[in-house]
C-alpha positions in Angstrom: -40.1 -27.4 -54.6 -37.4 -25.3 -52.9 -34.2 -26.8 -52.1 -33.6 -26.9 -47.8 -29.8 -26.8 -47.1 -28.8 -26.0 -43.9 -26.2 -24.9 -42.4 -22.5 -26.4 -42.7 -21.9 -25.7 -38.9 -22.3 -28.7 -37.2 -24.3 -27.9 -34.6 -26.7 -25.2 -36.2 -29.5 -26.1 -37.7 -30.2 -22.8 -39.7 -31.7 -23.4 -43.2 -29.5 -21.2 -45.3 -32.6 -21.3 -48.2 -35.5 -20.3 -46.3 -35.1 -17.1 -44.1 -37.7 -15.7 -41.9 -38.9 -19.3 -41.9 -40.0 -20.1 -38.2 -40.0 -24.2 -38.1 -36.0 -23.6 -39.7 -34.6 -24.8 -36.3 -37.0 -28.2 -37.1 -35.3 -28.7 -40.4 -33.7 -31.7 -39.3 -34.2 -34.8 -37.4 -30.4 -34.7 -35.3 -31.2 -30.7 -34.6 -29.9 -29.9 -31.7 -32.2 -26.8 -31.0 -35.3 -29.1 -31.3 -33.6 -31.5 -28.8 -32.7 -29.0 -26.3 -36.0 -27.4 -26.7 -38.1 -31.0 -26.4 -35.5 -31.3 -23.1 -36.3 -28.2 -21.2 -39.8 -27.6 -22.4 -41.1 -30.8 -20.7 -43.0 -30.9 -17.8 -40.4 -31.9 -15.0 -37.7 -30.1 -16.5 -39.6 -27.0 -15.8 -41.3 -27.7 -12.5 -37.5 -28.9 -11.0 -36.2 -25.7 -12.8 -38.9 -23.4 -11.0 -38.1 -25.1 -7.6 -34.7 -24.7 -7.7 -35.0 -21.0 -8.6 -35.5 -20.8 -4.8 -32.1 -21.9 -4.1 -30.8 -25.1 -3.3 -32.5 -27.9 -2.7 -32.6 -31.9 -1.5 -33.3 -34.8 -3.9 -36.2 -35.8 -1.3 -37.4 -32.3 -1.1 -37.8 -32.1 -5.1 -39.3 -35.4 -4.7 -41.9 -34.2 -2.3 -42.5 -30.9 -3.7 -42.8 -32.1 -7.6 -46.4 -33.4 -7.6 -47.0 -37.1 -9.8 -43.5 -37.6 -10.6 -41.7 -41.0 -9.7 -38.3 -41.1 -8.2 -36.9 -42.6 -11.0 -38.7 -39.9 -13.4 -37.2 -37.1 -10.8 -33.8 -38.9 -11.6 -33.8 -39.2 -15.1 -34.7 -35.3 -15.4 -32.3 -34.3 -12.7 -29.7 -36.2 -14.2 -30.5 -34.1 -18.0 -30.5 -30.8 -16.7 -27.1 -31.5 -15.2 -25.6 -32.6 -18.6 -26.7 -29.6 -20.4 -25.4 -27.8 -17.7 -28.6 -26.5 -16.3 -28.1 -28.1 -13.0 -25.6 -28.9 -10.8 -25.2 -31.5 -8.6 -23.2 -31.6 -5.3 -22.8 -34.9 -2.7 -21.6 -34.6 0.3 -19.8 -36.8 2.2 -21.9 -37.9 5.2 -24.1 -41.2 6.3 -26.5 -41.2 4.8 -25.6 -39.5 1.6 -26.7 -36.0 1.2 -27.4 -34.6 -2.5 -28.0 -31.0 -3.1 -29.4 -29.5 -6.3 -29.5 -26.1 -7.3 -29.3 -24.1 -10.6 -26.3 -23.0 -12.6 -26.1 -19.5 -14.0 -27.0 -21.2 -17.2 -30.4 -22.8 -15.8 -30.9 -19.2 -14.3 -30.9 -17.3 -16.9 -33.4 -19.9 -18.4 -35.1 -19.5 -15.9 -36.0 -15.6 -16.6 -36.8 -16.5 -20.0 -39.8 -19.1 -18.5 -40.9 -16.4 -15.9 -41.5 -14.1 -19.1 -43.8 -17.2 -20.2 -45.6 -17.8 -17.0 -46.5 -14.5 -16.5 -47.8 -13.9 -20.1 -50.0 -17.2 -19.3 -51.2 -15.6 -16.4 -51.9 -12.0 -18.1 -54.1 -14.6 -20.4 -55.4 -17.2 -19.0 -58.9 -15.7 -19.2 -58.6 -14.6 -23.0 -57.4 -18.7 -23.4 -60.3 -19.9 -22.1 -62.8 -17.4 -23.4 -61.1 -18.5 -27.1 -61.3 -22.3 -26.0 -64.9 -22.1 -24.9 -66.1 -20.3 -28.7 -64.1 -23.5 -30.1 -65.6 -25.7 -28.1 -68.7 -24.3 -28.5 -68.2 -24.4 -32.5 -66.6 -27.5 -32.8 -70.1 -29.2 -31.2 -72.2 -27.5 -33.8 
């Protein structure tokens, strides 16, 4: 069996043994490219993100316009993507308490990297389901 060392930078999670190896950013539990990942790749994360690429908006307007998710659910993620600085947050001083979100130039330039995604899951959403029907179709045989 090979021997996986990674990386002696803190923060990288690069395994120094295995190059070309694709799950090397996985190589560890406390990886901090799988937890980022696991963070922004979830489903809120992404519909706020998307949202907000719109410009600025309310804490009751995300509420509204995020289908299924809870206010404390909306919270939680809203409260993520503005400690890895994805997100920021501005209150302003009036009665009742206004809260604005919108995106930092971090969370936009996310943001084109998830576009690219979306629209290559448009461009295939018809070769997906052609290749999940032939499973389906298999798997019942």
């Amino acid at each position: 069996m090979t021997e996986v060392r990674t990386s002696e930078y803190v923060g990288s999670c690069e395994v120094t043994d295995m190059p070309n190896d694709p799950f090397q950013w996985d190589a560890r539990e406390d990886c901090e490219v799988r937890q980022i990942l696991d963070r922004i790749a979830d489903k809120w994360s992404l519909l706020v993100m998307a949202l907000l690429e719109n410009g600025t908006l309310r804490f009751t307007e995300l509420l509204r316009l995020v289908d299924g998710v809870s206010q404390r659910m909306l919270t939680v993620t809203l409260r993520q993507l503005e400690r890895d600085g994805l997100v920021s947050r501005t209150v302003h001083p009036v009665v009742p308490p206004r809260v604005d979100y919108s995106l930092t130039d971090l969370g936009r330039s996310l943001n084109a990297t998830v576009l690219a995604l979306v629209t290559w899951t448009e461009s295939h959403q018809s070769d997906i389901a052609v290749a999940r029907a032939r499973y389906d179709e298999s798997a019942a045989s």
